[in-house]
VMD Tcl script that draws the C-alpha trace (Angstrom):
set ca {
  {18.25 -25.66 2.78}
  {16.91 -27.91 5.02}
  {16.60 -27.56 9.04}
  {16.54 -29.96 12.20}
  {16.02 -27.05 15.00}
  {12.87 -28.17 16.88}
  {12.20 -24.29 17.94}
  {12.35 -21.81 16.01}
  {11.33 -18.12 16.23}
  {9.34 -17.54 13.54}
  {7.10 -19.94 11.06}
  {6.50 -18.88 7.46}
  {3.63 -20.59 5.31}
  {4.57 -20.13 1.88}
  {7.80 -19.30 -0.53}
  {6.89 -16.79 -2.55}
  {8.01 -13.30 -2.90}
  {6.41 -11.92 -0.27}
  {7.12 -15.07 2.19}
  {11.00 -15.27 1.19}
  {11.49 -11.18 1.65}
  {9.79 -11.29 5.16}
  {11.77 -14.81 5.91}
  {15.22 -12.13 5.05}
  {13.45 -9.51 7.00}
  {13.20 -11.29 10.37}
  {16.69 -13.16 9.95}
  {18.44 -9.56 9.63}
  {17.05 -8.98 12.70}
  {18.29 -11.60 14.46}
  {15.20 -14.20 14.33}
  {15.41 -17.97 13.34}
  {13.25 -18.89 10.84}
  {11.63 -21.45 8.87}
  {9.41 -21.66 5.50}
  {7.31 -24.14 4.56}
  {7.18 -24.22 1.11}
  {6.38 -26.87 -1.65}
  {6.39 -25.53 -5.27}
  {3.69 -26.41 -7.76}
  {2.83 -25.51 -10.96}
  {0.22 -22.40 -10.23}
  {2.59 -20.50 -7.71}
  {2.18 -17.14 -9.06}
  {5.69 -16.44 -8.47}
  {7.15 -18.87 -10.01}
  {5.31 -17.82 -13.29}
  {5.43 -13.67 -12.15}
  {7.24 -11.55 -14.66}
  {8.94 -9.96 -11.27}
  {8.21 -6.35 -13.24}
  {8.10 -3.28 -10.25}
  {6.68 -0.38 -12.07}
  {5.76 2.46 -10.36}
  {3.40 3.59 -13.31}
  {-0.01 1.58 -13.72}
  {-2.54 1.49 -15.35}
  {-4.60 3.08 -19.08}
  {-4.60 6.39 -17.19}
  {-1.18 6.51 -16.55}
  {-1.61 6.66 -12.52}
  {1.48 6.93 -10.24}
  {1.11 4.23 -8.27}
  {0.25 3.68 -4.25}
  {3.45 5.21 -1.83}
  {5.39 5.09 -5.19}
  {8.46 7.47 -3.82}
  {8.60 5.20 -0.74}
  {8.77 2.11 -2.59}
  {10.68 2.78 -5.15}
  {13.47 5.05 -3.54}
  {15.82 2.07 -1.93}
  {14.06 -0.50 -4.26}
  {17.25 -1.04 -6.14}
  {20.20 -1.48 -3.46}
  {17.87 -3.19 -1.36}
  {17.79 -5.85 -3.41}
  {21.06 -5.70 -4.27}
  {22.12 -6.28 -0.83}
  {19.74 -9.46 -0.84}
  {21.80 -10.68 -3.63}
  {25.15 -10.03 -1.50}
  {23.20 -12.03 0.99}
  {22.11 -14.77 -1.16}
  {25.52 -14.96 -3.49}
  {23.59 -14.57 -6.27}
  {22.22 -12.90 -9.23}
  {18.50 -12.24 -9.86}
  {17.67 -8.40 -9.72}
  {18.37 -6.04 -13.08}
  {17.68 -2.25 -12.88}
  {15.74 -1.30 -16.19}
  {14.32 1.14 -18.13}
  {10.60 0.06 -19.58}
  {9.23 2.14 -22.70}
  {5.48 2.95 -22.33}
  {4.12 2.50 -25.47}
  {0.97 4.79 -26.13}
  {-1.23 2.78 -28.51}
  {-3.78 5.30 -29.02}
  {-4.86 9.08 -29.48}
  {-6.74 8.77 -26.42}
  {-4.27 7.62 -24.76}
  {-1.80 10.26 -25.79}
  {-4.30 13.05 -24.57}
  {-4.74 11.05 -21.29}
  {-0.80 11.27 -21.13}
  {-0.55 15.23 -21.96}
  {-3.46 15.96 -19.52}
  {-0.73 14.98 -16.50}
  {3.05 14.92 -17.73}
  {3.31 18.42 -16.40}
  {2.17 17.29 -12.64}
  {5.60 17.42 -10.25}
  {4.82 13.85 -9.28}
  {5.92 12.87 -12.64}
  {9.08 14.52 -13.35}
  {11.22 11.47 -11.09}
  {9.47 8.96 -12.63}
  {8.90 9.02 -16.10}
  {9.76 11.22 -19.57}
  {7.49 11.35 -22.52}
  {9.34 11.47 -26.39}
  {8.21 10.37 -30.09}
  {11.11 7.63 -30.07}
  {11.29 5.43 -33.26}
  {11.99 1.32 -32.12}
  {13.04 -0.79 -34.05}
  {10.74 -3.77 -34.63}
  {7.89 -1.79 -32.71}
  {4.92 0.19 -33.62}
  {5.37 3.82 -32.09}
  {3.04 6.68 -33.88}
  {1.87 8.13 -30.45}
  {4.86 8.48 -28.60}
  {6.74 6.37 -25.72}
  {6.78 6.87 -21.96}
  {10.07 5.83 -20.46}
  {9.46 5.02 -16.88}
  {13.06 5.50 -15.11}
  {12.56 3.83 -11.98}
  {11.93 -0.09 -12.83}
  {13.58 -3.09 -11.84}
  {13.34 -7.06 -12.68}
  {13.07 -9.09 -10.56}
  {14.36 -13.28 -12.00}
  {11.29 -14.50 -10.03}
  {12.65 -18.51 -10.30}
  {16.23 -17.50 -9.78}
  {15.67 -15.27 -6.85}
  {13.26 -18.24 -5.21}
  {15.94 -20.78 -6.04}
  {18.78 -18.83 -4.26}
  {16.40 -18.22 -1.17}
  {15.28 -21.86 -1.16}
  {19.47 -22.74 -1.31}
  {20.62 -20.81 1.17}
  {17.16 -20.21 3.60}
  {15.40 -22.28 6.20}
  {13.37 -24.68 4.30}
  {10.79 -27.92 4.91}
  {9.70 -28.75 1.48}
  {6.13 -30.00 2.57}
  {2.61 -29.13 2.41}
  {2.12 -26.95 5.62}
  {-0.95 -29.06 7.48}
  {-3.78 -26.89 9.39}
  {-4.24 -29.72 11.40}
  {-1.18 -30.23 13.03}
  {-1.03 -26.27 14.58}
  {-1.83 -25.76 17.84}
  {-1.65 -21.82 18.61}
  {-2.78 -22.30 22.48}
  {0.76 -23.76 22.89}
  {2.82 -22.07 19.74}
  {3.28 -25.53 18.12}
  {3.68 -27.18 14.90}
  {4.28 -30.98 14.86}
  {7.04 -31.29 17.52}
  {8.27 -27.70 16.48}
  {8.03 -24.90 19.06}
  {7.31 -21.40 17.57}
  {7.37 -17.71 19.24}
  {4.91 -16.85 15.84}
  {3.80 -17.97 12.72}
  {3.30 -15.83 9.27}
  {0.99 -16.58 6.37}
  {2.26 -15.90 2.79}
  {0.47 -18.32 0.75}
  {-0.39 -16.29 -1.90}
  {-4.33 -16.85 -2.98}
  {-4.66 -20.06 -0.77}
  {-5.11 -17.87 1.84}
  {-8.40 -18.69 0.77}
  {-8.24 -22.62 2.28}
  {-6.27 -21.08 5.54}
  {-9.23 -22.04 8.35}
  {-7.41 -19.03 10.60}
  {-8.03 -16.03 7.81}
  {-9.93 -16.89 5.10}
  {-12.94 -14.94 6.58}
  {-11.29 -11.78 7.67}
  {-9.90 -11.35 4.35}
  {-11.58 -10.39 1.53}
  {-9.01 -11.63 -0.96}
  {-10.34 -12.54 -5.32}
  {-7.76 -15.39 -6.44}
  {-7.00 -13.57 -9.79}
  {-5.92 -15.92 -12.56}
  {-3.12 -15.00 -15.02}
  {-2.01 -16.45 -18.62}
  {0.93 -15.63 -20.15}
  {2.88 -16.37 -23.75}
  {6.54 -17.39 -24.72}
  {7.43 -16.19 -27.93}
  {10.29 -16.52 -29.80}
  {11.10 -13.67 -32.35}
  {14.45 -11.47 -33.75}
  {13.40 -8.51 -31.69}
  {16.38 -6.73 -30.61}
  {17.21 -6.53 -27.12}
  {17.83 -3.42 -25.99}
  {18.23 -4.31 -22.10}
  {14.15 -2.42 -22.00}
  {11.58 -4.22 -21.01}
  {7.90 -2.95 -22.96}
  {4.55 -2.01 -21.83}
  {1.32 -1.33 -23.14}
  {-1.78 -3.67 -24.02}
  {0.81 -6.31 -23.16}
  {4.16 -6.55 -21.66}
  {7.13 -7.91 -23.45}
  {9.82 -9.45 -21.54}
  {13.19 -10.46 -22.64}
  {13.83 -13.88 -21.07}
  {16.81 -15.40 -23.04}
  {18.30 -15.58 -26.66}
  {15.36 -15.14 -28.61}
  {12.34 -15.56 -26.07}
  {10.63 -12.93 -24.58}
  {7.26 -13.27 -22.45}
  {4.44 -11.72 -23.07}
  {1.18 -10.87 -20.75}
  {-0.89 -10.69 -19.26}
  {-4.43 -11.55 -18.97}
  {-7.11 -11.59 -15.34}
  {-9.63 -13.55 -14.29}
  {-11.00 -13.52 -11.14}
  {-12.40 -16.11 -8.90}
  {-10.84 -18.87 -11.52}
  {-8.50 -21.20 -10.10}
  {-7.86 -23.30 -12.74}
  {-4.51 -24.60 -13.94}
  {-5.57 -24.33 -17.23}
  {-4.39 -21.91 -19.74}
  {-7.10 -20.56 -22.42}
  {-7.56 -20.35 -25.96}
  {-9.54 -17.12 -25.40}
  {-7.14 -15.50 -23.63}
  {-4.29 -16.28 -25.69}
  {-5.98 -14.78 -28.77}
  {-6.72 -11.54 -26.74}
  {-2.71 -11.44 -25.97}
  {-1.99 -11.97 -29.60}
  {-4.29 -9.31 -30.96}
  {-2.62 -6.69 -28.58}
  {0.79 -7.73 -29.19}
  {0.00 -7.91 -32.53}
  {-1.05 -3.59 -32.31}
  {2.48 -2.91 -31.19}
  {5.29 -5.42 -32.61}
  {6.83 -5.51 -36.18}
  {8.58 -8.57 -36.57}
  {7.77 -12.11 -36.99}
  {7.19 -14.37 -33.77}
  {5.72 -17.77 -32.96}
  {3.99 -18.81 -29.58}
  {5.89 -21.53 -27.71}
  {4.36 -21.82 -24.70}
  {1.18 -21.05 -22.47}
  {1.29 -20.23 -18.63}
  {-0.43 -19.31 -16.25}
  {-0.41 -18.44 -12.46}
  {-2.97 -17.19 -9.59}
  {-2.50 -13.71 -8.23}
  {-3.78 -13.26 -4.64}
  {-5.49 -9.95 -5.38}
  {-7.83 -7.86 -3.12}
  {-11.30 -6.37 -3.08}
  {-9.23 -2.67 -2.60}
  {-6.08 -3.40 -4.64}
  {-4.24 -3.03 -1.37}
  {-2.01 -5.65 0.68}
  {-2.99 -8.07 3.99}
  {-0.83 -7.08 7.13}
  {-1.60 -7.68 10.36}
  {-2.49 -10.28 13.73}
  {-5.76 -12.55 14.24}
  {-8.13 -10.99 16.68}
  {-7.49 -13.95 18.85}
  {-4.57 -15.49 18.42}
  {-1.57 -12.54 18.83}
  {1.10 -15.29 17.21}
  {-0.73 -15.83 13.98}
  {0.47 -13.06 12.09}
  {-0.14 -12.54 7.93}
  {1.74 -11.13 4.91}
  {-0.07 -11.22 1.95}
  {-2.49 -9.38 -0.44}
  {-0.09 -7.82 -3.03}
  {-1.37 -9.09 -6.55}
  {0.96 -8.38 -9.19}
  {2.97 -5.43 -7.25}
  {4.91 -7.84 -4.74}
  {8.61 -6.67 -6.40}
  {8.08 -3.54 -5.39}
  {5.98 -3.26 -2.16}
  {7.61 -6.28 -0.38}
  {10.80 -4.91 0.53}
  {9.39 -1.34 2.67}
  {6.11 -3.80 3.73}
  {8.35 -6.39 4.98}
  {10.16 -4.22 7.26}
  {7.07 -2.25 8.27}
  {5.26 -5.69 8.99}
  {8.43 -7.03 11.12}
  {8.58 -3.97 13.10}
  {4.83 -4.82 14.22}
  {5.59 -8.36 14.79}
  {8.88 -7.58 17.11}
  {7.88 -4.04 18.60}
  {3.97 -3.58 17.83}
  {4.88 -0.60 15.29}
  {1.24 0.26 13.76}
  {0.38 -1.12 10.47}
  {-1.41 1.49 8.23}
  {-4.55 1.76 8.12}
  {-4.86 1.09 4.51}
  {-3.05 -2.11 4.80}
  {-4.53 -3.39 8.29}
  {-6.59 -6.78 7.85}
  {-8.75 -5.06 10.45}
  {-10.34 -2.52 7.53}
  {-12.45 -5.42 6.25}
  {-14.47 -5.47 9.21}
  {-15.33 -2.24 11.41}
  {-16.33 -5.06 14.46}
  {-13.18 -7.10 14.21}
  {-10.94 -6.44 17.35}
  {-8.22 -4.11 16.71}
  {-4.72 -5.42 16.09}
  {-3.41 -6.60 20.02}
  {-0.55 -3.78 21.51}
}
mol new
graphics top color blue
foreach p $ca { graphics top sphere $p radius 0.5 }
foreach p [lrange $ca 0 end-1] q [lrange $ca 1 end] { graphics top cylinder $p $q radius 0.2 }
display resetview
């Protein structure tokens, strides 16, 4: 959707997940916006598996404010795609598959903890076409998220300039882009945050590179999506996707015959009917030194605001983070602690009231 309003509320750099849910964030409350977005190849949405899980990890951990992001997950988006007129969100159940002994015993160490009981359910479950001699975790509270579809519908129906956003041509002094007037600005652009000359040192964000597999195979699709080693994905007909691999600090576009052959051997441990690869991807995650997300203002400039930081976990934290960052933005609500830019640096001025 493209836009001729020469002011606008609120810039957005960047069309990803997190920069389309905080673009839907401010416009509920009232506030123009507009994104400036162009797609390439590496986005790491474009290529994300859109997977919210709320348990990570080999050791089974329940994952950062879990019951708050998880407990409206669902409807919320559900009301974006009301918004949006379309379809790109599925409610899921995802099987855990324990691939070892050890892992097992990791498993039976904490399935009695409360913390577990709403999330997850441990049974020996026979699946069909899958390896499962050590049991399967069902995790309850997952969700899908059609990472091109959901972008596509935003980009239809959303503020848009589909450009390169230029440094150069902002001037914060005046709250200016070009010839567009602004009352602030918000960075979501993902790992280039790295290139942004505003907070590429107050940041301490690792661009994390990701490769992925298409494979085509007669697995049945039982609407679940699988976990262990790798993830398996239905995707359509007889593809699924399969991942997925990190690097960090590698920005390259190009996909590797080392880490395909470490996705095959796990996805080999677990599946029991014939596949072939068709196709290699990969995408760059903008991951953090503390595995937790970027919120918050520049020390100088209080209308250069950014959203950012959330790896592979965007599904799922967005929606609460996007509400708890706009609240800052319009009424100076405190950011935690946790997820304050400012935690990088005990000198750097606090966010301004």
């Amino acid at each position: 959707m493209s836009i001729v309003a020469r002011q606008i509320d609120f810039l957005i750099v960047g069309g990803g997940i997190a920069g389309r849910l905080i673009q839907l964030e401010l416009e509920s409350r009232g506030q123009s916006t507009l994104v400036y977005d162009q797609a390439n190849n590496n986005r790491s949405s474009a290529v994300a598996a859109g997977l919210a899980n709320p348990l990570v990890g080999k050791s089974f951990t329940v994952g950062w404010r879990v019951p708050e992001f998880f407990s409206d997950f669902r409807s919320f988006y559900e009301d974006i795609e009301n918004r949006l007129d379309a379809s790109f969100f599925r409610p899921c159940e995802m099987k855990r598959i324990i691939a070892t002994p050890g892992e097992q015993n990791i498993w039976l160490s904490k399935q009695s903890k409360p913390k577990y009981e709403a999330i997850c359910s441990f049974a020996h479950e026979d699946i069909t076409g899958m390896a499962t001699p050590y049991g399967v975790i069902s995790v309850h509270q997952g969700g899908e998220l059609k990472t091109e579809d959901f972008m596509n519908a935003c980009a239809a129906k959303l503020p848009t300039m589909d450009e390169v956003f230029n440094h150069r041509e902002l001037d914060l002094d005046t709250s200016k882009y070009g010839d567009i007037s602004f009352k602030g600005i918000v960075f979501s652009e993902g790992y280039e945050v790295i290139n942004n000359p505003l907070f590429r040192d107050l940041v301490k964000l690792i661009p994390t590179k990701g490769e992925l597999l298409e494979i085509e195979t007669d697995l049945d699709f039982r609407g679940e999506i699988y976990l262990g080693g790798v993830f398996i994905q239905h995707r359509h007909n007889k593809v699924w996707r399969v991942g997925s691999t990190y690097a960090r600090d590698d920005l390259s576009l190009n996909p590797t015959e080392e880490k395909k052959q470490d996705m095959v051997t796990k996805l080999d441990r677990v599946i029991r009917v014939p596949y072939r690869v068709i196709k290699h991807l990969t995408g760059t995650r903008p991951a953090t030194s503390d595995r937790r997300p970027l919120l918050g203002v520049h020390p100088k400039y209080p209308n250069a605001y950014i959203f950012n930081g959330m790896g592979s976990k965007a599904v799922s934290m967005a929606p609460v983070l996007s509400q708890e960052m706009v609240d800052f933005m319009l009424s100076r609500s405190p950011i935690l602690p946790e997820a304050n830019i400012t935690r990088f640096d005990e000198k750097m001025d606090q966010p301004i009231a």
